[in-house]
C-alpha atoms as one frame of an Amber mdcrd trajectory, in Angstrom:
protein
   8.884   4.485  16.372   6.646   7.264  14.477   7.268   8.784  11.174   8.875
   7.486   7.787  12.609   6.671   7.605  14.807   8.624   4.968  16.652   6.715
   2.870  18.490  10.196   0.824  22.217   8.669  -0.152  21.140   5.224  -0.569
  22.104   5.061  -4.338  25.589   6.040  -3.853  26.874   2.639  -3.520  26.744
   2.579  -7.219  30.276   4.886  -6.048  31.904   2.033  -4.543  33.002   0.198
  -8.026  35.283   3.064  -9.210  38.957   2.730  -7.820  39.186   6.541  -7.663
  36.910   8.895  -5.487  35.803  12.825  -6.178  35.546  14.331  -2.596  31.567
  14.951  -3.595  31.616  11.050  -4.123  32.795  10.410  -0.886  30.221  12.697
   0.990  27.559  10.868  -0.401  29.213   7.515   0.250  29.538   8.584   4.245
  25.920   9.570   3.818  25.270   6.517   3.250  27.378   5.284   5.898  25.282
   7.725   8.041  22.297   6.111   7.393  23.321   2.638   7.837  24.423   3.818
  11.636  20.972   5.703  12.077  18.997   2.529  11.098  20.953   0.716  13.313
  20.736   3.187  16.146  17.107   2.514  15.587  16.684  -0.745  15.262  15.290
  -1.506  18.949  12.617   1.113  18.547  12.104  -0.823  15.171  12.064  -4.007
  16.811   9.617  -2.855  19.661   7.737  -1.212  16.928   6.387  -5.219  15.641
   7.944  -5.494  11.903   7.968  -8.912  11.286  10.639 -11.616  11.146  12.158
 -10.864   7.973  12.480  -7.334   8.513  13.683  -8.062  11.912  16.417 -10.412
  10.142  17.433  -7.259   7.619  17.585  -4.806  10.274  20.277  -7.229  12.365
  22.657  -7.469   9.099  22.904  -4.444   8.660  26.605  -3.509   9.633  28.156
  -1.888  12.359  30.270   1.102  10.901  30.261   3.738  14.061  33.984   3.997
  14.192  34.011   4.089  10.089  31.620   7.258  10.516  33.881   8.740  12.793
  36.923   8.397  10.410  34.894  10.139   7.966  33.505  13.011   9.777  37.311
  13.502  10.748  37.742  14.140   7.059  34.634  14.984   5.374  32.456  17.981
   5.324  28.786  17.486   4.658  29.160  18.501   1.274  32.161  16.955  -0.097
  34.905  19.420   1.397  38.197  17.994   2.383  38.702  19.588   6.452  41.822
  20.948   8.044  41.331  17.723  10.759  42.006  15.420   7.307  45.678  16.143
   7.877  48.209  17.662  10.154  49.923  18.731   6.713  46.895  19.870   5.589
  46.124  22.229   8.152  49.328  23.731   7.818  49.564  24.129   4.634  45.965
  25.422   3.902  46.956  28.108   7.341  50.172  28.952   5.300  48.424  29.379
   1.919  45.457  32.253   4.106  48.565  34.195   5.735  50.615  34.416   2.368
  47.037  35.219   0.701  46.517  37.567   3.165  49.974  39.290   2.977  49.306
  39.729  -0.909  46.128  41.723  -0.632  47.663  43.735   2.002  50.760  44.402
  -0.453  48.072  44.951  -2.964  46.130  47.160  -1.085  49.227  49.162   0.125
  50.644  49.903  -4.078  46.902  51.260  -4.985  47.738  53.444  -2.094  51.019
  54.869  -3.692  49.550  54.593  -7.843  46.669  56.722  -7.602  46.260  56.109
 -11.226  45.749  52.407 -10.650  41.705  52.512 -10.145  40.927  49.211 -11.064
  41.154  46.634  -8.017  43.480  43.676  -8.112  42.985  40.135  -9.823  44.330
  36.923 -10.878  45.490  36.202 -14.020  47.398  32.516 -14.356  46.922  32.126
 -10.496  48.862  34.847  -9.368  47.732  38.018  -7.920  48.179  40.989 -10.208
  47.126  44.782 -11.075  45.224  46.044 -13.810  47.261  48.738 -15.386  47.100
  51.010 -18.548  49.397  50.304 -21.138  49.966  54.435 -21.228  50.737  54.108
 -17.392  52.897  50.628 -17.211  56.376  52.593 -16.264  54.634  53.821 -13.311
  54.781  50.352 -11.165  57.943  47.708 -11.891  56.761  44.197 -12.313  56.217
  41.460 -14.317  53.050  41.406 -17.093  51.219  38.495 -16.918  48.488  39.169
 -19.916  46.893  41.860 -21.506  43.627  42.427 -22.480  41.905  41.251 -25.936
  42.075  44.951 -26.854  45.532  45.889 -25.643  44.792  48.856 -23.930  45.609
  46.982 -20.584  48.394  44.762 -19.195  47.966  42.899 -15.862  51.125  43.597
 -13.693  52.476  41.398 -11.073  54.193  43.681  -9.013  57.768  42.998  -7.728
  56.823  43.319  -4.476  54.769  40.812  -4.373  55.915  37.944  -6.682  57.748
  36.441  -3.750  54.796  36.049  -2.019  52.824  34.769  -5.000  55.540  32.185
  -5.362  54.676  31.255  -2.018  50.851  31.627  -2.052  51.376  28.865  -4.954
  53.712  26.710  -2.998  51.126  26.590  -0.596  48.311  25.817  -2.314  50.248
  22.935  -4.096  51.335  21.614  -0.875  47.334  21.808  -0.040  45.927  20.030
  -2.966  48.662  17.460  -2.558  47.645  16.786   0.782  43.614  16.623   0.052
  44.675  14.230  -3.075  46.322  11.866  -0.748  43.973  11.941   2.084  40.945
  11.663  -0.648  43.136   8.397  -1.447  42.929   7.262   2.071  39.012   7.583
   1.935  39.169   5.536  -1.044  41.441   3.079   0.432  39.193   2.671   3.299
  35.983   2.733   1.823  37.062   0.027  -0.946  38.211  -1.909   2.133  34.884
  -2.400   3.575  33.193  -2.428   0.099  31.561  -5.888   1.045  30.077  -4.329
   4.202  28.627  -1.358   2.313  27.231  -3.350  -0.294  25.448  -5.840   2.289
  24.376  -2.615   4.183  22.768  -0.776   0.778  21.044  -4.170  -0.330  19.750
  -4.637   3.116  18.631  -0.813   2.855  16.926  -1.112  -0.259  14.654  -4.065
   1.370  13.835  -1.751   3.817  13.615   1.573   1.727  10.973  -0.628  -0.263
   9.353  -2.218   2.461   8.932   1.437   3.630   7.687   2.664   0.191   4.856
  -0.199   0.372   3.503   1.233   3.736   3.626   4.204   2.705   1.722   3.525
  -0.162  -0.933   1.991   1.480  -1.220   4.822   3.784  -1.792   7.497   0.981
  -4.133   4.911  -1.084  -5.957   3.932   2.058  -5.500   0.591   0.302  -5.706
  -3.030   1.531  -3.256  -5.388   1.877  -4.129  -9.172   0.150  -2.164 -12.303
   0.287  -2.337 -14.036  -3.135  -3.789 -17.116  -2.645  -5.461 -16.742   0.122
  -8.906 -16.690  -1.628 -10.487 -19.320  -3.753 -11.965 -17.088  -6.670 -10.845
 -13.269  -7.640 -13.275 -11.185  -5.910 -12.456  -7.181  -6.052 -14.353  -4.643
  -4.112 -14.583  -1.364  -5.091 -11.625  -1.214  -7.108  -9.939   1.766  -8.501
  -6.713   1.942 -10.788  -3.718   3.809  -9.349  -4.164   6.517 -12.228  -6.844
   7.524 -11.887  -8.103   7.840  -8.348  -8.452  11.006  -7.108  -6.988  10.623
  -3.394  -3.452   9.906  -5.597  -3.389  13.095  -7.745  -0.959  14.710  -5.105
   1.346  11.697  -5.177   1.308  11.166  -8.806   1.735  15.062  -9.276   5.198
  15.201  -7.422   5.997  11.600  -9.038   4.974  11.793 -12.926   4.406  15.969
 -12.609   1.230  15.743 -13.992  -1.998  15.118 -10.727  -4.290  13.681 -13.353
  -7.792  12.730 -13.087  -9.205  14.796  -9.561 -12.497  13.678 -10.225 -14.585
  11.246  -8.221 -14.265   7.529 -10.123 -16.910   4.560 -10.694 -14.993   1.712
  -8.658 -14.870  -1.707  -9.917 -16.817  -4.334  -8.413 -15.756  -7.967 -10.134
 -16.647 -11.612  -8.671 -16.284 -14.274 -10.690 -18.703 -17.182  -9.239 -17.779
 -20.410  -8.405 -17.073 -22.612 -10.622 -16.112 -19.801 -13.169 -12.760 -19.116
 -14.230 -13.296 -17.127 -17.338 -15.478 -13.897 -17.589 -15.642 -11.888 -21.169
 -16.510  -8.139 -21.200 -18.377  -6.480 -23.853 -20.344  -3.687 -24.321 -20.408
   0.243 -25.284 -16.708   1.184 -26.561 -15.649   4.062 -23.851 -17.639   1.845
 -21.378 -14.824   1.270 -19.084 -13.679  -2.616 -20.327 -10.328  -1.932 -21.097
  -9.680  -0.225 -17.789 -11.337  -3.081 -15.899  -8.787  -5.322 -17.356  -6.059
  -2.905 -16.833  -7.179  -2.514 -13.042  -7.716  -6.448 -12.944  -3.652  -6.862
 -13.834  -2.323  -4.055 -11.772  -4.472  -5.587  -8.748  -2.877  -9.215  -9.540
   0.683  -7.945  -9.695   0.623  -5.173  -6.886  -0.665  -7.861  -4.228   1.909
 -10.468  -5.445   4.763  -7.930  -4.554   3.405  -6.640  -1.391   2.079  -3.244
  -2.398  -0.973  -2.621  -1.088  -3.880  -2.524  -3.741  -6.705   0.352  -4.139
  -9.915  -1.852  -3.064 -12.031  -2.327  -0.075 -12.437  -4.819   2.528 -14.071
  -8.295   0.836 -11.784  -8.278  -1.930  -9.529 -11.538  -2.476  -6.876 -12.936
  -5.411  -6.254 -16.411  -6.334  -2.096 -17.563  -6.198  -0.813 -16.728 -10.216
   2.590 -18.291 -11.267   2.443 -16.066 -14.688   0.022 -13.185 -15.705  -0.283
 -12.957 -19.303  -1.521  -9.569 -21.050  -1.908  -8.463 -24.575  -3.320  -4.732
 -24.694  -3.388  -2.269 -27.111  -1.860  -2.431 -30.587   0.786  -4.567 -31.768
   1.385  -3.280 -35.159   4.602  -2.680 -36.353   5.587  -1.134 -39.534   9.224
  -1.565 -39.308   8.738  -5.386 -38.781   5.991  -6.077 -40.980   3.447  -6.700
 -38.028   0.134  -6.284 -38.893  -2.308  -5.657 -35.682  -3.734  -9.289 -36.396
  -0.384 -11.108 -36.912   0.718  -9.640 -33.716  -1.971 -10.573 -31.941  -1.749
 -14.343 -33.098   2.002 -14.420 -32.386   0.896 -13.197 -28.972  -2.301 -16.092
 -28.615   0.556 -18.400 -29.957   2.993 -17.909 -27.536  -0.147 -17.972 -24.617
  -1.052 -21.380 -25.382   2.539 -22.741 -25.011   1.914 -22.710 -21.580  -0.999
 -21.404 -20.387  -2.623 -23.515 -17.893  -4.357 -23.224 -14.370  -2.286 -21.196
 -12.381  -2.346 -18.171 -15.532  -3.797 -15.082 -15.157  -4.749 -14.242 -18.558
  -5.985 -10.334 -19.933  -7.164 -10.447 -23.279  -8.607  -6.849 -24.556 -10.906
  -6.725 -28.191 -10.398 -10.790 -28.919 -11.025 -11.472 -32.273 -10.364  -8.076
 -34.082  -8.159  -6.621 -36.832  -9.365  -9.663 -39.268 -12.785 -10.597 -41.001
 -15.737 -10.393 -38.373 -16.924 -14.136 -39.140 -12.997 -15.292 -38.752 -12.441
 -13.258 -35.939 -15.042 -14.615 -33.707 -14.179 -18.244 -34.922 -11.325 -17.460
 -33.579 -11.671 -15.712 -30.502 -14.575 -18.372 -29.740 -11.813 -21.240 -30.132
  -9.569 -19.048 -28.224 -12.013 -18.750 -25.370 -13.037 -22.840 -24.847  -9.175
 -23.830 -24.849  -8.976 -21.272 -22.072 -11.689 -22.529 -20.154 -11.021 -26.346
 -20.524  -7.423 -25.173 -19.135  -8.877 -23.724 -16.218  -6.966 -20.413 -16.682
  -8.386 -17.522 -15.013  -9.406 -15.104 -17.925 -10.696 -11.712 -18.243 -11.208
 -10.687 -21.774 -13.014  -8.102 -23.663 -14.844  -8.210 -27.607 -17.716  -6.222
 -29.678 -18.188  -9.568 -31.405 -21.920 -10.471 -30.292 -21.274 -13.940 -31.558
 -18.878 -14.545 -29.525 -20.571 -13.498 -26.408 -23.883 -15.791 -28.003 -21.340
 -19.013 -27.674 -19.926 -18.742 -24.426 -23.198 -18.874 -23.028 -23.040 -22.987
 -23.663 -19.205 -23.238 -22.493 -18.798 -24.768 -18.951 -17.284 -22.442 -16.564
 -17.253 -19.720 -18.821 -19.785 -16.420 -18.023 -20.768 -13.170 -20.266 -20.574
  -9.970 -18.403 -21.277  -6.323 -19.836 -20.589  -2.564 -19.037 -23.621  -0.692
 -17.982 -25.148   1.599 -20.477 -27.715   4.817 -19.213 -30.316   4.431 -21.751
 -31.900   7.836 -20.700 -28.668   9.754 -21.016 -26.775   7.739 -24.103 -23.712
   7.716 -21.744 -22.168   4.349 -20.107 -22.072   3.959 -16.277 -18.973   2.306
 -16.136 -20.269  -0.031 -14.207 -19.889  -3.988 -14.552 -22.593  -6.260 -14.462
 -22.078 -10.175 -14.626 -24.689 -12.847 -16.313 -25.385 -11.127 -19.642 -23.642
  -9.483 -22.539 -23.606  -6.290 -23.561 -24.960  -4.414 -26.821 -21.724  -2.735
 -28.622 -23.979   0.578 -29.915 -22.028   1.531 -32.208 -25.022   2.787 -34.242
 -25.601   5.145 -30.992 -22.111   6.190 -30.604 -21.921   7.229 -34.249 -24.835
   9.254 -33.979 -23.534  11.112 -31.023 -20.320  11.774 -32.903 -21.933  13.155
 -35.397 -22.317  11.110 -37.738 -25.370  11.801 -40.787 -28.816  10.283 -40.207
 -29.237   8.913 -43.664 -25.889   6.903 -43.199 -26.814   5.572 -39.659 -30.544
   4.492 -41.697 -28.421   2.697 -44.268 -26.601   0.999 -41.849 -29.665  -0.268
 -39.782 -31.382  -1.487 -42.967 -27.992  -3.943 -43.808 -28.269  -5.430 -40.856
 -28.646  -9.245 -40.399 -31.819 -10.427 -39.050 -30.454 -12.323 -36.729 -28.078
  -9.855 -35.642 -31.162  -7.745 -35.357 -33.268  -9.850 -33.183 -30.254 -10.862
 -30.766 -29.807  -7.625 -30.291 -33.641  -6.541 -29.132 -32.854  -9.741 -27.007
 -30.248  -7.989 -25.464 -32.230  -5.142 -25.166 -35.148  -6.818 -23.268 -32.818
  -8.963 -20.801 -31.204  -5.988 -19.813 -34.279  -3.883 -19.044 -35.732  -6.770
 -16.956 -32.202  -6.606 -15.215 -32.635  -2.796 -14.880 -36.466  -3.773 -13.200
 -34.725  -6.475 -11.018 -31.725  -4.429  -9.614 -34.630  -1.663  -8.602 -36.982
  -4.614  -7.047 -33.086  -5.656  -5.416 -32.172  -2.346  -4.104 -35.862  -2.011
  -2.589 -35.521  -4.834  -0.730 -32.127  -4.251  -0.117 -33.573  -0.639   1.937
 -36.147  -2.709   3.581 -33.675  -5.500   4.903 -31.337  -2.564   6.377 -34.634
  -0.593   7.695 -35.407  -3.831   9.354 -31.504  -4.423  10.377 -31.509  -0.707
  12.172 -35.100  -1.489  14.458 -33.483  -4.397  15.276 -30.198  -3.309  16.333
 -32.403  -0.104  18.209 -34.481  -2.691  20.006 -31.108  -4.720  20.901 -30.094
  -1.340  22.584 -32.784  -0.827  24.452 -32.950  -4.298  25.476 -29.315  -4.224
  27.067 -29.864  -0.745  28.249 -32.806  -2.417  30.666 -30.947  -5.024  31.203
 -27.747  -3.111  32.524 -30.296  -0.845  34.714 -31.670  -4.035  36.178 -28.452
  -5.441  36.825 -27.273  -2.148  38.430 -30.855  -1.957  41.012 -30.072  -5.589
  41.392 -26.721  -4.639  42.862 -27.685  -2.052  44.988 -30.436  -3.886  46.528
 -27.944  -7.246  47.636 -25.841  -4.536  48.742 -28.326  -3.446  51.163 -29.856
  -6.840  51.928 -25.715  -7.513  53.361 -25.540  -4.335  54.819 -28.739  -4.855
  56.767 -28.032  -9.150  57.588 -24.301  -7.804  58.839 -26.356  -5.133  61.258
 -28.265  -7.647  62.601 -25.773  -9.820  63.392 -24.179  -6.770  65.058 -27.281
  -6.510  67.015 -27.861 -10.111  68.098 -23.909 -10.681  69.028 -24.464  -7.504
  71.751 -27.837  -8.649  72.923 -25.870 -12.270  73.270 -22.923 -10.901  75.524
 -25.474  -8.632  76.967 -27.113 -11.973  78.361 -24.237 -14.065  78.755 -23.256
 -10.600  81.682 -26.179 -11.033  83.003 -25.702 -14.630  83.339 -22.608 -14.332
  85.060 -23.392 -12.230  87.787 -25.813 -14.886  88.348 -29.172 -12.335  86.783
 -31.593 -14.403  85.118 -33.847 -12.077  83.096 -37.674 -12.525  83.148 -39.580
 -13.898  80.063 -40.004 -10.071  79.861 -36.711  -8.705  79.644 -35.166 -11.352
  77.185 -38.974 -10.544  74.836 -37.393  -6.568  75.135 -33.812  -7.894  74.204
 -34.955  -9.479  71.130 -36.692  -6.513  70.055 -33.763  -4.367  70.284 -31.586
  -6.706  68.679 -33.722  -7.352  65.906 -34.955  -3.390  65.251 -33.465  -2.669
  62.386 -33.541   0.631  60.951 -36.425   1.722  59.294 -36.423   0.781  55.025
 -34.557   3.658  52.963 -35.862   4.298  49.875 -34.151   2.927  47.076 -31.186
   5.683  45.352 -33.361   5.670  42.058 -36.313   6.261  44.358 -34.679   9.670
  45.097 -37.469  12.563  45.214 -34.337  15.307  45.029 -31.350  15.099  43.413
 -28.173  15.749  45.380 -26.630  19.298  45.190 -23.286  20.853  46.142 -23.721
  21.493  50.035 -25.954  18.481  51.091 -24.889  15.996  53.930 -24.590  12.568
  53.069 -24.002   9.524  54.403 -22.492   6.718  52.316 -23.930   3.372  51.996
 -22.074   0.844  53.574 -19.953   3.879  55.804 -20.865   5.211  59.111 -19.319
   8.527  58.302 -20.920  11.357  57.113 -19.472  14.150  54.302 -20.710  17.019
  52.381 -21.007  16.721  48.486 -18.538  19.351  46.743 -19.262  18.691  43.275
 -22.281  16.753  40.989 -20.445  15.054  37.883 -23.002  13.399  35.535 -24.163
  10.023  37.491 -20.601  10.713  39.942 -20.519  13.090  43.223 -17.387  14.341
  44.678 -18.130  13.810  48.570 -15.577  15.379  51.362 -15.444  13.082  53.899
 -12.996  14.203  56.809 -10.823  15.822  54.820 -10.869  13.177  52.505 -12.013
  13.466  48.655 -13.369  10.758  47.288 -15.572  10.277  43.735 -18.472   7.444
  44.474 -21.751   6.866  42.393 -24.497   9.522  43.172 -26.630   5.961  43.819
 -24.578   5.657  46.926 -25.155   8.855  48.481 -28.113   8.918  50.931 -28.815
  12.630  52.071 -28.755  13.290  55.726 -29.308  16.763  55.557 -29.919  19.627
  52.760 -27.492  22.153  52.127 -26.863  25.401  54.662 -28.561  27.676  53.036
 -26.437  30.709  51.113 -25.722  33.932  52.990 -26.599  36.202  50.021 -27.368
  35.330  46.104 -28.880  31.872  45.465 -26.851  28.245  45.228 -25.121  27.443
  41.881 -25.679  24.185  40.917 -23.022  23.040  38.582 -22.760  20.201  36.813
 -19.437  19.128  35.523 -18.557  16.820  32.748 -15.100  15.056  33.042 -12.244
  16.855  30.782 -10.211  15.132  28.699  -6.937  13.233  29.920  -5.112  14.813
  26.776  -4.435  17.956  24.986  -3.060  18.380  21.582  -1.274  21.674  21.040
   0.468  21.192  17.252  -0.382  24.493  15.293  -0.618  26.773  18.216   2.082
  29.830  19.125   3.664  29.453  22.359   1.441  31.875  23.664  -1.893  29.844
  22.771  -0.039  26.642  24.211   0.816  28.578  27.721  -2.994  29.860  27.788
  -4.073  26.407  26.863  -1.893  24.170  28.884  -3.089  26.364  31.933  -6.526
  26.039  31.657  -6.492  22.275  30.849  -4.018  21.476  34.254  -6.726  23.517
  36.332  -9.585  21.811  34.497  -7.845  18.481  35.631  -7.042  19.348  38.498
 -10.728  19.978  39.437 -12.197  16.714  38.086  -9.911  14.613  39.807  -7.819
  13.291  37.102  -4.080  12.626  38.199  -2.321  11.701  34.890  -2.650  13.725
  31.824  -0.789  13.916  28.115   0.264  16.967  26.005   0.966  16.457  22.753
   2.636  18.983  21.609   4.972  17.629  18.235   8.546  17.839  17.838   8.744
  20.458  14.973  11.531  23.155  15.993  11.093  22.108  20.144   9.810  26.081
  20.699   6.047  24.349  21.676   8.021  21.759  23.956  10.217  24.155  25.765
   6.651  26.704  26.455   5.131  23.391  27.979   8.151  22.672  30.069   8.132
  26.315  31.569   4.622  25.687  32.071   5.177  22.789  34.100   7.625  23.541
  36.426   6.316  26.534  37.934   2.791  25.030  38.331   2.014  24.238  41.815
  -0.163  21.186  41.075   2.571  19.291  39.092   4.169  16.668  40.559   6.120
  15.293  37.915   6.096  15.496  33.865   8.368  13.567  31.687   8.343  12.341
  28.043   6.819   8.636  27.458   8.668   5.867  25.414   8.999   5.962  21.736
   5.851   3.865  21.254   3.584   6.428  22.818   4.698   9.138  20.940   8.513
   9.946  22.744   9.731  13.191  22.865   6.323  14.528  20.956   4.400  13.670
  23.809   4.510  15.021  27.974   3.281  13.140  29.971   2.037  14.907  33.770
   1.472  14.049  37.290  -0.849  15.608  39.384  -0.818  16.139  43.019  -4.500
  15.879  43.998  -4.305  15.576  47.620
């Protein structure tokens, strides 16, 4: 089965708790009866189409409710309405309420007629039909005044002759709504009655609507699908975050109305080594740590419900019991939170029960305090982590901190990369070092004054000062070492293409070898079975002779062995061939004693007519007997033909392009040989399938066209027959 399954009316069985009914509510309640019966309609195809046992289990509990559907569509219009087949009593009284409607506005129609004075056309007023008339003017017709208007001037009249009929118009119309009130009871009655069924049938739909919404969120992400736990460390390749990707700004356009970033993103590329179960970020601020934690989360909790996550091939997850994050700001002014106090209620409540199975996301440890406090504390935070085991990704400008994980076990320092030439980060994440905060740099790009940036470098620590040109040197011998890596990296995949060019060429020999190999045992039987031939005549030639008592000289039996063994003289081999064979030529083929004329030259195949016989063999096979009759006038065409396609896609054509089209690619079929062909032509409005049908059966070459199963594309697809004899 092809395409995505609607799900449209499967939140109306939020309808089914209310003991009363609106006839809208009951449309979209046999909606959703509607598409229970479609899913279950389709649940072979489904089957066929390889969901997997639990699906498979959903799909067969989901209930059977054709006769229910019936009952409805007795009653129920597609958008709510009540219909005459409800009732008897309904039909009647809704046919008596038209004709007494319709006698009014004749009646009305007929006193305009006689009151010329009575311009304005004819209303209701309280339900009841009734004429516009000027107070000066309300002698001229007897009736009954209903109202007036808010300035007097006008009455509205229901004429005598007519309040009869308005009496009955209203009889009617009660009758009418009692009728719809009691049959809307009757829907209510019966859907309450199978209210288990429905719910069972809308839970059993939402699996499936979600199910449906993972695939298809895979599809538009071109994203992968991981099983937590299936890999030993978190590896993620080439990850991007759902917001900002650019191949989702349609899809988060029509969901959150706003497409977002369109612009091409710097993936993420995160491994933590063996061993390591604890990585911590730092570098520029705007480098990109905050959304490599944010990505890191989403990635953990979108691949432990099934949704498909935005990385390539390579990545893998750990199993998680709990993911713990603390992002952002906690600060509360309301609750006297302070941004610190809320993040140590936070770290409290994490080491309750943080242990090995704990994804933990920790962005800018240690801040919101003193400096010299904070990375006490974020330093104590980070060896409790690591002696836990918990798998942490945190982030921090405190270089201290960064300086004393590079002693705790299973712990590692990573930074975001920094463009040194441009002052901008690369967003990029690079593991084994930390990174230099710069927020000297970043102040002077915002604009900050040149004598306060001075000031600021000359308080500086020392030692703050000399880890940080430490830094500095480590990471331009890592900038050296990635260039010396990517070098190398060229030269390995120069190396890797001559190799796999000379492993081409290698089997390319080796499948010509094997193919003069075969040609040459074929002749080596061909010639050891004519020999055989040979000696087997010259044998009952003899054994004759024998019997009517001739006894050949040595002479005559030398002269018998001759013939027997004179083989024919040595062919040259078909790749030997001084001339290549052309439409016209006689040919004899190898291992045949019949001779045919070649009709066609197809690439390394030749079409060869061989009493009135087609047949397609290898031009290798083909020994030429005798060239082709030369051409009465003009000169010989030589055409070479290479093999159409077995299938034509027509979607986006007018019918007009698809009759042209299908034409030409039946005749170009027909002439290479090919017997079974495919037209794809959609299913859209069925105008494109109806052209190809026409097509079809008034071609002489068809032999029969019909659509293929579901699986290979159904009633989309035609599939064709060719008679090629």
């Amino acid at each position: 089965m092809r395409g995505s399954l609607g799900f449209a009316g499967l939140d109306a069985a939020d309808l089914l708790e209310p003991e009363t009914l609106r006839p809208t509510d009951a449309a979209d309640l046999a909606r959703l009866v509607t598409l229970a019966r479609r899913l279950v309609e389709a649940r072979a195809a489904l089957a066929g189409a390889g969901v997997g046992p639990e699906l498979a289990r959903i799909l067969a509990e989901l209930p059977q409710l054709e006769g229910f559907l019936a009952f409805c569509d007795l009653r129920l219009g597609p958008d709510g309405e009540i219909l005459d087949s409800a009732s008897p009593a309904l039909a009647q009284a809704r046919a008596a309420r038209e004709r007494n409607r319709g006698a009014i506005v004749s009646a009305m129609e007929q006193i305009r007629r006689q009151h010329k004075a009575l311009s304005a056309p004819f209303t209701l007023r309280r339900d009841r039909y009734c004429v516009p008339v000027p107070v000066s003017e309300r002698n001229l017709v007897p009736g009954l005044v209903l109202d007036a208007s808010s300035s007097g001037a006008t009455v509205y009249l229901e004429p005598f002759a007519v309040v009869e009929l308005n009496n009955a118009l209203a009889q009617a119309i009660a009758l009418a709504r009692a009728e719809e009130e009691r049959v809307l009871a009757e829907l209510a009655s019966a859907f309450h009655g199978r209210r288990d069924a429905l719910l069972q049938g809308a839970r059993s739909l939402a699996v499936l609507d979600a199910a449906q919404a993972r695939v298809l969120f895979g599809q538009a992400s071109e994203g992968i699908l991981l099983e937590p736990g299936a890999a030993g460390s978190l590896r993620l390749v080439n990850a991007r975050h759902p917001l900002l990707d650019p191949t989702l700004a349609s899809l988060r356009g029509e969901v959150l109305g706003d497409a977002g970033n369109t612009r091409p993103v710097v993936p993420l590329d995160l491994e933590f080594p063996e061993d390591t179960r604890l990585v911590l970020l730092s570098g520029p601020n705007a480098g990109g740590k905050t959304v490599a934690i944010k990505t890191v989360g989403l990635a953990a909790l979108m691949a432990q419900s099934g949704i498909p996550i935005l990385a390539a091939d390579g990545s893998g997850l750990p199993s998680f019991r709990r993911l713990w994050c603390h992002l952002g700001d906690d600060q509360d002014l309301f609750s006297d939170l302070s941004t610190f106090t809320g993040a140590m209620r936070a770290t409290a409540a994490l080491l309750a029960d943080a242990d090995a199975d704990t994804l933990v996301l920790y962005d800018e440890l240690g801040s919101g305090t003193d400096p010299e406090e904070g990375a006490a504390l974020a330093a104590a935070l980070l060896e409790e982590l690591a002696r836990r085991r918990c798998w942490t990704l945190a982030t921090a400008h405190l270089i201290t901190v960064a300086a004393h994980l590079e002693n705790v076990p299973g712990a590692l320092n990573a930074a975001m990369g920094y463009d040194e030439a441009s002052g901008r980060p690369t967003y990029r994440l690079h593991l084994g070092t930390p990174g230099r905060s710069r927020g000297l740099a970043i102040a002077s790009s915002c604009g900050v004054p040149g004598s306060v940036l001075t000031r600021a470098r000359e308080m500086l620590s020392r030692s703050f000062l000399a880890i940080d040109g430490y830094l500095e040197a480590l990471q331009e011998e890592r900038g050296r070492l990635s260039q010396e890596r990517e070098r190398f990296v060229q030269l390995e995949r120069e190396a890797e293409l001559a190799r796999a060019r000379a492993e081409e060429e290698r089997e390319k020999l080796a499948a010509e070898q094997e193919k003069v190999r075969h040609r040459l045992d074929e002749e080596r039987d061909a010639l050891r079975r004519r020999a055989k031939e040979q000696l087997a005549t010259a044998l009952a030639t003899l054994e004759q002779a024998r019997t009517r008592g001739e006894f050949p000289g040595k002479k005559r039996v030398a002269a018998m062995r001759r013939t027997a063994l004179d083989l024919e003289p040595e062919r040259p081999s078909p790749l030997e061939r001084a001339e290549p064979l052309i439409p016209g030529a006689t040919v004899r083929l190898i291992g045949m004693a019949s001779t045919g004329k070649v009709q066609r030259v197809a690439g390394d195949r030749v079409e060869v007519l061989v009493k009135d016989k087609r047949l397609w063999v290898e031009a290798g096979a083909c020994e030429p007997v005798a060239p082709p009759a030369a051409p009465t006038t003009g000169e010989v065409e030589v055409a070479v033909f290479q093999a159409p396609p077995a299938e034509i896609k027509l979607i986006g054509m007018t019918q007009e392009e698809a009759r042209d089209e299908v034409e030409r690619f039946l005749d170009r079929a027909l002439v290479s040989g090919i017997g079974h062909v495919r037209i794809v032509h959609g299913h859209g409005t069925g105008a494109l399938r109806r052209a190809v049908r026409e097509v079809l059966a008034h071609h002489p070459a068809v032999a029969h066209f019909t659509h293929p199963p579901q699986f290979r594309g159904g009633t989309g697809v035609t599939e064709v027959e060719l008679d090629l004899s």
